[in-house]
N, C-alpha and C positions, 0 to 999 in steps of 0.2 A: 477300852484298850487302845494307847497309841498305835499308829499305822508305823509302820519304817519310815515315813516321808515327814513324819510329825517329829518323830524323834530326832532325825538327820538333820532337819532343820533347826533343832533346836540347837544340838551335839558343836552344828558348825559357828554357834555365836561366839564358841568360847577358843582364845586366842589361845594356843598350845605349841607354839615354835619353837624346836627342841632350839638348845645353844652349844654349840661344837666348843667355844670357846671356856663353856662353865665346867667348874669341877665338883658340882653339887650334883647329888641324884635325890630326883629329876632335876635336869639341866635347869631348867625354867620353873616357874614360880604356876604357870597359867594351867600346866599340867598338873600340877597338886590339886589346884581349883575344880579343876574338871574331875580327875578324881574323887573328889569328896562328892561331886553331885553323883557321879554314877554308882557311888555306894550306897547312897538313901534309895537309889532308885533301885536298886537291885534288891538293899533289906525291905521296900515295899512291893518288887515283887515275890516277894516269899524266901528267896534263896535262903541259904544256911549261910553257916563258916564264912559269914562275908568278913574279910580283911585287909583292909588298909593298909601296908607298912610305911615306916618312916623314908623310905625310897621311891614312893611314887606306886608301888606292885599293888595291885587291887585283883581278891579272889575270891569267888565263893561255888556256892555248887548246889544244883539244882537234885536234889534227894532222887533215885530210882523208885523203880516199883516193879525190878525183874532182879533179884537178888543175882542170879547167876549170870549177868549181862556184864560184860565188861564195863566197866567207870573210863569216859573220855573227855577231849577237853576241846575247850574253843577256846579261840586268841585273838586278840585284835590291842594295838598300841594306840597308844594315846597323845601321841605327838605329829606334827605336822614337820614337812620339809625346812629346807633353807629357804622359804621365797615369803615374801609378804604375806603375812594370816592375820594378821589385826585388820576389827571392823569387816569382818569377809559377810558381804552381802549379795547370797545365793538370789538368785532369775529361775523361777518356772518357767518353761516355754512346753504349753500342754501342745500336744497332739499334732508335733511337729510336721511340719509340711513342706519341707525339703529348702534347699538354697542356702544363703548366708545366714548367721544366729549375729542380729549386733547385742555387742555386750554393754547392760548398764547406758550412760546417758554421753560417752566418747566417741569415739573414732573406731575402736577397737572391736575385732569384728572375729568371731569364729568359722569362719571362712572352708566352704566345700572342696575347694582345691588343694588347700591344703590337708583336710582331713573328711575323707571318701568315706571312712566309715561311719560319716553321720546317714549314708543312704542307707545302712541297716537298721534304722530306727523312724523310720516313717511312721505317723502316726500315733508313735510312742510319747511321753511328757519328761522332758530331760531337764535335768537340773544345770545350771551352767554356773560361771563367775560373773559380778558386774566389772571385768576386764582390768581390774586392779589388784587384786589378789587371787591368791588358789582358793580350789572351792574345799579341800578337808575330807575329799571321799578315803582318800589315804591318810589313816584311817576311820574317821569316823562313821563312814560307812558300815564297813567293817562292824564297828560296834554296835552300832543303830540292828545291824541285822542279827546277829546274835540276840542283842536284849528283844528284842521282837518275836524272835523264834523263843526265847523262853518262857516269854509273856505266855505265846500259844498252846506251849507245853503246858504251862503249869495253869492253865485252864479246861484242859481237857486232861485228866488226869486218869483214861483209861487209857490212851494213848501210853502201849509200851516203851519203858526206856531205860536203860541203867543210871548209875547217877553221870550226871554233866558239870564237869566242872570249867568255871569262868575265870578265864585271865586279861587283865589290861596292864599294860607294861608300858614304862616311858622311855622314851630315847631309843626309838629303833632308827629312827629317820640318821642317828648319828651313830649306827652302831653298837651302841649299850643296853640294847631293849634283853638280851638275855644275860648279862652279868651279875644280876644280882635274883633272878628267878627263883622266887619259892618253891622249888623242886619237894622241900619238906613237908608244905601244907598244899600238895595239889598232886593228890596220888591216881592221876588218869593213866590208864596202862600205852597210851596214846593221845594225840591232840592232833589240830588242824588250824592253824593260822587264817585266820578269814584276810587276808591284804591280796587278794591278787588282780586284777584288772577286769577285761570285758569277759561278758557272761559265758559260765562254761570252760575257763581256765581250769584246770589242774596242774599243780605242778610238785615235783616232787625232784626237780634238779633244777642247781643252781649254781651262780659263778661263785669262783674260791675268788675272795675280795682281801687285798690290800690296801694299805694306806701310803704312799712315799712323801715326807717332806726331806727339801734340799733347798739346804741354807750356803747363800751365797756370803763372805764375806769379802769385802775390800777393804780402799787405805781412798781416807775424803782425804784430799788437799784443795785448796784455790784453783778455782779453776785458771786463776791469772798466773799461776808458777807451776801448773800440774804437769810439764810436760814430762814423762819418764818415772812419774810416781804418782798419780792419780791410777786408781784401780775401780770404776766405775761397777757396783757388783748389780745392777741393774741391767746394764750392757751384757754382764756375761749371764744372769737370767733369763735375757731376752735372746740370746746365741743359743744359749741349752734348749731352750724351748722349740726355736726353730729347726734342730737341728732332729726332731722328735719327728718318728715315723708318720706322715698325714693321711695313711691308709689305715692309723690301727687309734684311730678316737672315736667315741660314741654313734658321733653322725655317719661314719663312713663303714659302720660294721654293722652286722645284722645275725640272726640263728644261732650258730654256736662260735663264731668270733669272737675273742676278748679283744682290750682296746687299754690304753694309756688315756685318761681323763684328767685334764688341769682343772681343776673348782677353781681354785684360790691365788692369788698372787698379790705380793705387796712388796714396797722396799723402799730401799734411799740410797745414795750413794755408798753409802758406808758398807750397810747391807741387808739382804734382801731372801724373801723365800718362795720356791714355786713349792702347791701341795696337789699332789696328782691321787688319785685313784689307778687302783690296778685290779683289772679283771681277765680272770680265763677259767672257761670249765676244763679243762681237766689238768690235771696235777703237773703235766711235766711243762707242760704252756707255763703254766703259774711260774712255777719256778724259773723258768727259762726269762718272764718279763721281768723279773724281781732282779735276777744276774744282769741281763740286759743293763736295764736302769743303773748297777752298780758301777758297770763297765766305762756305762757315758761321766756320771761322775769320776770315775779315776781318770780318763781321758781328760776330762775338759781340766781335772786339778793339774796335771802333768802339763798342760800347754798354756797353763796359765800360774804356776808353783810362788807366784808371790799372793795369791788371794786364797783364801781357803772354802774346804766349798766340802759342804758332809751330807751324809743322806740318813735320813732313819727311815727305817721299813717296820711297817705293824702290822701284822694280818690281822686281820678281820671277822672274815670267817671263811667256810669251805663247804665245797658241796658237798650237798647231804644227799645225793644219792647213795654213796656206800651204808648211808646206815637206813636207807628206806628202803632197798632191797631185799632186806632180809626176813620184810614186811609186807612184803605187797598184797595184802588182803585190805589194809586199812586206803589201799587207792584204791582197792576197786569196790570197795564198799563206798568210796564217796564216788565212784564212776555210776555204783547201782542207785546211787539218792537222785544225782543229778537226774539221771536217767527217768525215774518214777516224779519227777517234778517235771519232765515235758524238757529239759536241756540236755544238748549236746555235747560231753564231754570233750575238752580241746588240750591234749596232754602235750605239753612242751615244756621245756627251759623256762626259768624264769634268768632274764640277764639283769640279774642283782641279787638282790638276798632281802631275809625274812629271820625274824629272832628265828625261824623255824630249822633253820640251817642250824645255829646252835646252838639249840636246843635238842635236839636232833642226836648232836654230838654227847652231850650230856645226858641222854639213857632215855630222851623221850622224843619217837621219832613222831615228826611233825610235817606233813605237807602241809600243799597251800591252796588255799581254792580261793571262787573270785569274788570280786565286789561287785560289780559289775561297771568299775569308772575308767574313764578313757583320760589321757592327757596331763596324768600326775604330776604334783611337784612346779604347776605354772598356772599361770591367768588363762589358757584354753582347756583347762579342767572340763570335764562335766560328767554326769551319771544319770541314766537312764532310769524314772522309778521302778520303772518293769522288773527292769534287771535286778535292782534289789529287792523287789518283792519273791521274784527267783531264786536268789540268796536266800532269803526267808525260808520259802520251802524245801530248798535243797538241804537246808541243816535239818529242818524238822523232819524230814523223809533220811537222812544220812541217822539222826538217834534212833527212828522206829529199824533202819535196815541193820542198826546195829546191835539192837537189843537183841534180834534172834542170832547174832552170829557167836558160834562156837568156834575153839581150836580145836582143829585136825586131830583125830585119837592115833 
């Protein structure tokens, strides 16, 4: 049987960086690939109803053996962030001994001052990046432990369970990981997204996320005759942006703060676009950033009325605490797994989102438990194997606590 650290290693060879700017599902091509391998690996681990679709959605489902046990599901997506994934060559550093981690054969350095919670892992064998690309714990992690945990299951086969049903979804990293969800072939009465960070995460709220692009237009003239009709839409770009709250961006917010987030910016004289990110847990913030944002576009259009300047707003998604609420048996039955695996459960906010958020909306509510990686989405990645061995059992003790649970008569 692979270990979690056999398969993680494998999971992370394969290049899967969703693309924002494709209108193919899945975004990218790499994600198909990977799909196809994790479907022989899962018809050789025994599953059923393994399926493929022509969208990237991979499901199948590990048969029960307590009829009256509710059918649940596990999750994990298949695509990697915006940041370099090609060639991603993962570093063991076994049995860590405190100080700086150097990454790979550069300069680049994982650094204790900047990140203190390497001292909760003394001792421990962390996976890291060679400082060129992210390392893929988000998600392949994620996945590596699910397929692990079912491996285990479907080896001890006296081990009670109801059925398990497996989902890998593409393009979560950009948003689309539940839009096109087999809702029809994956009839779990409940699911749990495995993406969520260091060991002992729970979560079950998250931020209602939008999307804003604001498109500048201007008038190019020569710069040699421009005086009184040159409209530089770069200039008024770079005004708009400055003109953005510096207390309310990712870095300067923390707990339950939302924040305005610039990804993206490009342009030319002619014209140009800022694409911001908008986050707030709860509903009237939400709306309130979204008017905000409206607001500075009509402003800046009125003080400037010869350039044109629009905004499009997309939601996203939204917290799914309203519809996990009305379930909390299925948190604290992943509170009692974590628990019988020797972890601490750590229930907070997650400050982003999880297909589980809407999915959640769509009639299957889905928290999020963790992987156990620290540092997503960059070259200071890394994951502790422990912690995913953790993962491991925390799902396989979450099926056994699930098989005896009944609804309230």
């Amino acid at each position: 049987m692979d270990t979690v650290l056999e398969r993680f290693l494998r999971y992370v060879t394969f290049h899967t960086r969703s693309d924002a700017t494709s209108h193919t599902c899945p975004s990218s091509e790499g994600q198909r690939i990977f799909a196809r391998a994790l479907r022989e690996e899962m018809i050789q681990l025994g599953l059923i109803e393994v399926t493929l679709d022509d969208h990237g959605y991979l499901t199948g489902c590990l048969p029960g053996n307590q009829p009256e046990a509710p059918a649940i599901g596990l999750i994990a997506h298949l695509d990697t962030a915006d940041y370099d994934a090609e060639q991603v060559v993962p570093q063991l550093i076994e049995r860590y001994q405190g100080g700086d981690i150097c990454l790979g054969k550069g300069d680049e350095v994982l650094a204790i001052r900047d990140y203190r919670v390497l001292k909760n892992y003394l001792g421990q064998d962390l996976i890291t990046t060679d400082g060129t690309t992210l390392l893929g714990a988000d998600d392949k992690a994620g996945i590596a432990e699910i397929l692990t945990a079912v491996a285990y299951l479907q080896a001890d086969p006296a081990i009670p369970r109801g059925d398990l049903w497996i989902g890998f979804t593409p393009d979560e990293e950009i948003g689309r990981g539940a839009d096109r969800f087999p809702l029809a072939r994956f009839p779990a009465q409940w699911a749990y997204t495995v993406d969520g960070g260091e060991i002992g995460e729970l979560e079950y709220e998250n931020f209602n996320g939008a999307s804003a692009t604001i498109r500048f237009v201007g008038n190019n003239v020569h710069p040699g005759t421009a005086k009184g009709s040159l409209i530089n839409s770069q200039t008024l770009a770079a005004r708009f942006h400055a003109a953005m709250p510096t207390t309310e961006t990712p870095e300067a917010t923390e707990g339950d703060q939302g924040f305005f987030h610039l990804t993206q910016s490009n342009g030319s004289v002619e014209e140009s676009t800022l694409h911001y990110l908008i986050r707030d847990f709860a509903d009237q913030g939400f709306s309130a950033r979204k008017a905000e944002l409206a607001q500075r576009v009509a402003a800046m259009q009125a003080e400037y009325p010869k350039a044109r300047i629009e905004l499009t707003l997309t939601d996203s998604y939204r917290n799914m605490r309203s519809q996990i609420e009305p379930h909390m048996h299925i948190v604290e039955l992943a509170k009692a797994a974590m628990e019988a695996a020797d972890v601490v459960p750590k229930i907070k906010p997650i400050r982003g989102g999880t297909d589980g958020a809407r999915l959640s909306f769509m009639g299957l509510p889905c928290p999020n438990l963790f992987t156990g990686g620290h540092n997503f989405h960059g070259k200071h990645e890394f994951i502790p194997v422990q912690s995913m061995e953790k993962a491991v059992t925390t799902l396989i003790e979450l099926v056994k606590v699930t098989a005896s649970w009944r609804p309230a008569s």
